[in-house]
C-alpha positions in Angstrom: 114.0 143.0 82.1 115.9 146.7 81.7 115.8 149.4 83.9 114.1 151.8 81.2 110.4 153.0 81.7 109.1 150.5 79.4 106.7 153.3 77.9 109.4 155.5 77.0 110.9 152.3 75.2 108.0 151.9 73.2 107.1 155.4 72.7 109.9 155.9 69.6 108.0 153.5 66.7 111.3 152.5 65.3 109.5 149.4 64.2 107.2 147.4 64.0 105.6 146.1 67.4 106.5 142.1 66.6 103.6 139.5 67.8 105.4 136.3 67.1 103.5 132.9 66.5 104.0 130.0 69.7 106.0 127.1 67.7 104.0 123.6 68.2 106.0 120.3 67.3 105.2 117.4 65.1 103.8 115.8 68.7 101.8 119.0 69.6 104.2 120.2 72.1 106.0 123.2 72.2 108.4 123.9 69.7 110.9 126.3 71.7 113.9 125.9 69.6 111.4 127.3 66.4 110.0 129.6 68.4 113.3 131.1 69.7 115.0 131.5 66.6 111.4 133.1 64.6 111.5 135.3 67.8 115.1 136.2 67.2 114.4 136.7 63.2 112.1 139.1 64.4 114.2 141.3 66.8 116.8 141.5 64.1 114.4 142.4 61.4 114.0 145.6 63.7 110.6 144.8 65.5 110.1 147.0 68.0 109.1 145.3 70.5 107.9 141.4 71.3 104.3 140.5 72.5 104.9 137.4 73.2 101.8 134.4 73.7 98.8 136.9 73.1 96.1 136.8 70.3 98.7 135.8 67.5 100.7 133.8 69.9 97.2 131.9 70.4 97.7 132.1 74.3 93.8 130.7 74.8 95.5 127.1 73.1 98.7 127.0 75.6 98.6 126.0 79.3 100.0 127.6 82.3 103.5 125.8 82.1 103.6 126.4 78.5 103.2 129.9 78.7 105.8 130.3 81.4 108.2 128.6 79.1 107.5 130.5 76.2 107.8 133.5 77.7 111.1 132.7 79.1 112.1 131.8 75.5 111.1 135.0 74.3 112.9 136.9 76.9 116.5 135.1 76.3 116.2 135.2 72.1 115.3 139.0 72.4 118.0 139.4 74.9 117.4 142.4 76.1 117.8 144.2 72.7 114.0 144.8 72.8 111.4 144.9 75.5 109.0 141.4 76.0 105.7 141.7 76.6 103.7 138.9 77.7 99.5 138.3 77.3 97.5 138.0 80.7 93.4 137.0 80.2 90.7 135.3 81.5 89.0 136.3 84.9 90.8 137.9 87.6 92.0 135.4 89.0 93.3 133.9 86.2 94.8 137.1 84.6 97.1 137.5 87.7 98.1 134.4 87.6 99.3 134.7 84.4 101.0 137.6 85.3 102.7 136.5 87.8 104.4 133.9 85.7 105.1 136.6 83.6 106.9 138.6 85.7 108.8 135.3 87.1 110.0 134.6 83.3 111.4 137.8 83.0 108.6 139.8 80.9 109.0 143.7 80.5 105.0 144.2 80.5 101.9 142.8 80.2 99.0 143.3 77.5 96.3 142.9 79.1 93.6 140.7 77.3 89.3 141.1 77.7 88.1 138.9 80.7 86.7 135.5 79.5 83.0 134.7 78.3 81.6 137.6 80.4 80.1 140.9 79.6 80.6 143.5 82.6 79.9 146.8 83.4 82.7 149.5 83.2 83.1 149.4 87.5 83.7 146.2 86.7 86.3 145.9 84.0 88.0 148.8 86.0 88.6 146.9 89.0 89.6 143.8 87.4 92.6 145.6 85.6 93.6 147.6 88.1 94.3 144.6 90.2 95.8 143.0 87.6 98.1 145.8 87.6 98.3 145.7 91.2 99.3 142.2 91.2 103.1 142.2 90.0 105.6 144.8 89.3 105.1 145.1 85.5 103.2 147.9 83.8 100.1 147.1 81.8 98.8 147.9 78.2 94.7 147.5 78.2 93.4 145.7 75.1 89.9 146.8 74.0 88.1 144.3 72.2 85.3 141.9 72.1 83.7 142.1 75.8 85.9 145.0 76.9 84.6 148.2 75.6 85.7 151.6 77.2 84.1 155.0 77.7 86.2 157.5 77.3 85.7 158.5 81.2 86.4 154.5 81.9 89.9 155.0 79.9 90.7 158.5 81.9 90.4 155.8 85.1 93.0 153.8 83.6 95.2 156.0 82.5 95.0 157.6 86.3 96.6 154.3 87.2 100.6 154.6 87.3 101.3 150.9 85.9 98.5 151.0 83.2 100.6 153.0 80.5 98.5 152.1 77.1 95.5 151.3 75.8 95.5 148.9 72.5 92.3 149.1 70.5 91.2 145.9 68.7 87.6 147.3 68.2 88.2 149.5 65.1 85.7 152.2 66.3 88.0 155.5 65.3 84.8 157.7 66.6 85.0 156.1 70.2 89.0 156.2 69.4 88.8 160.0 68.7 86.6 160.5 71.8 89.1 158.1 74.1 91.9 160.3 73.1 90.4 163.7 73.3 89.4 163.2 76.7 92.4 161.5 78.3 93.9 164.5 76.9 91.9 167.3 78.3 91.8 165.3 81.7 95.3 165.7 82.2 96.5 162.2 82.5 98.7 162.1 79.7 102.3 163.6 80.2 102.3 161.9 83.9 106.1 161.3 83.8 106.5 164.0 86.9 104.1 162.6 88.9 104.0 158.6 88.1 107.9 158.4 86.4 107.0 157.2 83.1 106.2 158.9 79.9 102.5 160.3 78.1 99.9 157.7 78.3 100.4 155.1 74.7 97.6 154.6 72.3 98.0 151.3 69.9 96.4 150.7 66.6 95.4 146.6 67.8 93.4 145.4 64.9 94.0 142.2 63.1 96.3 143.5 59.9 96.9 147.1 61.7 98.2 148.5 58.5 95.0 148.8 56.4 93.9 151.3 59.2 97.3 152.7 59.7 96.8 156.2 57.8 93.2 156.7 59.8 94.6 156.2 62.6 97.5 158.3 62.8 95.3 160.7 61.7 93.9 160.6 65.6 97.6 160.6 66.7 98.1 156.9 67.1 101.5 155.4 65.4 102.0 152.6 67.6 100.5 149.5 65.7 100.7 145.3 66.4 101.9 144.0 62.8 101.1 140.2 62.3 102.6 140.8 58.8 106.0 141.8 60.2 105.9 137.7 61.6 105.9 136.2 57.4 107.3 139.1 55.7 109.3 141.5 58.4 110.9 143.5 54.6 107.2 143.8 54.0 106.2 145.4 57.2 109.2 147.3 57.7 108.4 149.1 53.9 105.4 149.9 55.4 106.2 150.8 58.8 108.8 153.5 57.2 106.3 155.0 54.8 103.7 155.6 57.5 106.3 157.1 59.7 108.2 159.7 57.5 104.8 160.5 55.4 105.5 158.8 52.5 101.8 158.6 52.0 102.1 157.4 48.1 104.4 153.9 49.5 102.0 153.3 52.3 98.8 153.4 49.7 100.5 151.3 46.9 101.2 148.9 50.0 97.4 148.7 51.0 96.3 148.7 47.9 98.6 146.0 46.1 99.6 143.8 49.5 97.3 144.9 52.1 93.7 144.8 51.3 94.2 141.6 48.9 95.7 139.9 52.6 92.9 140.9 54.7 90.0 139.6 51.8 92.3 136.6 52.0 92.5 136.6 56.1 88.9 136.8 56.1 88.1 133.6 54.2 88.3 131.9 57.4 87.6 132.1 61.1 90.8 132.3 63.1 93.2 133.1 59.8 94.1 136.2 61.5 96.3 133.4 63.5 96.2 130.5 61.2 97.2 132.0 58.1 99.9 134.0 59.8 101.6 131.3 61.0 101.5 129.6 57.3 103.0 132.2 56.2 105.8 132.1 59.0 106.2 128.5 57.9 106.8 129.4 54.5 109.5 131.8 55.4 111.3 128.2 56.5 110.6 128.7 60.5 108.7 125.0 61.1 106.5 126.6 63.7 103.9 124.0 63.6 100.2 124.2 62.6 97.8 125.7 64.8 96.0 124.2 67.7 91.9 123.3 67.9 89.5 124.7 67.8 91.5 126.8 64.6 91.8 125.0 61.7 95.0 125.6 58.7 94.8 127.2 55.4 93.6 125.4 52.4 96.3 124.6 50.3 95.3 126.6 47.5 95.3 129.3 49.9 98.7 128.6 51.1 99.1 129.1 47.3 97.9 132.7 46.8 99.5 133.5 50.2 103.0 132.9 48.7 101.6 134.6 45.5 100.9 137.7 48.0 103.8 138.1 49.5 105.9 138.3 46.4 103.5 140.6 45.1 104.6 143.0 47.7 107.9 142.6 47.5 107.3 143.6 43.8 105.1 146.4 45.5 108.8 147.4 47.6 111.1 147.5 44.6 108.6 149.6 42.1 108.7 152.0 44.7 112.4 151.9 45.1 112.8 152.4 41.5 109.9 155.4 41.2 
């Protein structure tokens, strides 16, 4: 852990934000030594920050103890250099517990996952992550997905909150997004660093391959953005990343359109590839990272294949543009 806000460290995209995969061995046990050096390739590729054991780091497959460790592991192979933010789910309960062994590893934040199974009302999801974020010392990003869908009123709540700094949207709903925005902004809570002592409140572009959505959602104002990508092809990512940032709007749709949208049709042969083919792809970048656990199942072969093919398609993508 630094000293720094951790919302003013994350508030400059100067990267990616870097979702590693959680290395498994040939036994099915962790793989720490593979997943400290894919989460050290990362930091030196320029991620911005590591999330580490959340969607992409399949935290539903890993247990208590596991999750400890890997955090810890994540927290000495970034080594300060970048912030570490661990995933936290479940129910209450749960979730805090999870934090707490967060916070005892050494984590920066927490990204707060949807509560298992349930469906609740807004009260509800409200005072489950507020005492999640009452439960430790680390600040909190919100993930809305799935069973955790906020009003725009619910998200003025948490932002009111001075340890929920962000709110990462895995729904893809850039209406509600607009709305969530507009009114967090006319409520006031945003540019609460007099008051709570950290900066505005952070909005994240959280859906599965962030960058096909990129340009529509900076559109609304949001730059921040989880890249699974930047896990297999971090030169890739960073093209991107660098494009979106500096308006290079002609590199950032050759990217989609070439790389991008041909990855998610792929992604989307299969349930759990936003995970599963990921990690093949960290594989193939020589990181033995293991295969995912059940219930997710691998990548064909032949889609191994055209994954590969991908990939050197956009680096082609990277160099045309260099050349242009």
């Amino acid at each position: 852990m630094t000293s720094a806000p951790l919302a003013a460290r994350l508030s400059i995209p100067s990267g990616p934000l870097f979702f590693p995969v959680t290395a498994f061995g040939p036994d099915g046990g962790l793989g720490l030594d593979a997943y400290r050096a894919h989460v050290r390739a990362g930091v030196e590729a320029g991620g911005a920050a590591v999330f580490a054991v959340c969607g992409t780091g399949e935290f539903h497959a890993v247990t208590p103890e596991e999750f400890k460790a890997c955090v810890a592991a994540a927290v000495e192979a970034a080594d300060g250099r970048v912030p570490v933010i661990a995933g936290a789910g479940y129910g209450t309960a749960l979730a805090i517990r999870y934090a707490q062994l967060a916070e005892d590893a050494g984590a920066d934040g927490l990204l707060a996952m949807p509560p298992y199974l349930v469906k609740a009302e807004q009260q509800g999801l409200l005072r489950h992550y507020r005492a999640l974020a009452d439960a430790t010392s680390l600040e909190v990003i919100v993930y809305q997905r799935d069973n955790a869908v906020f009003t725009p009123e619910a998200v003025v709540e948490l932002a009111a909150h001075p340890k929920i700094i962000g709110f990462k949207d895995g729904l893809g709903d850039m209406d509600l997004m607009q709305r969530i925005v507009s009114t967090v902004r006319s409520a006031g809570t945003t540019g609460r660093a007099s008051t709570a002592g950290h900066e505005d409140f952070l909005y994240f572009n959280g859906l599965p391959t962030a960058e096909l959505t990129g340009l529509a959602y900076r559109g609304i104002g949001v730059s921040l953005y989880s890249s699974a990508v930047f896990c297999f092809a971090p030169d890739i990512a960073q093209a991107f990343h660098r494009a979106l940032n500096s308006g290079d709007d002609a590199t950032a749709n050759r990217l989609v359109d070439g790389f991008y949208r041909p990855f998610v049709e792929l992604r989307n042969q299969g349930r759990g590839f936003a995970v599963a083919l990921v990690k093949a792809g960290v594989r193939l970048r020589g990181i033995e990272v293991g295969e995912v656990r059940t219930p997710l199942h691998e990548p064909s072969e032949q889609q191994i294949k055209e994954l590969a093919e991908l990939i050197e398609r956009g680096r082609a993508l990277i160099t045309e543009g260099a050349d242009a």
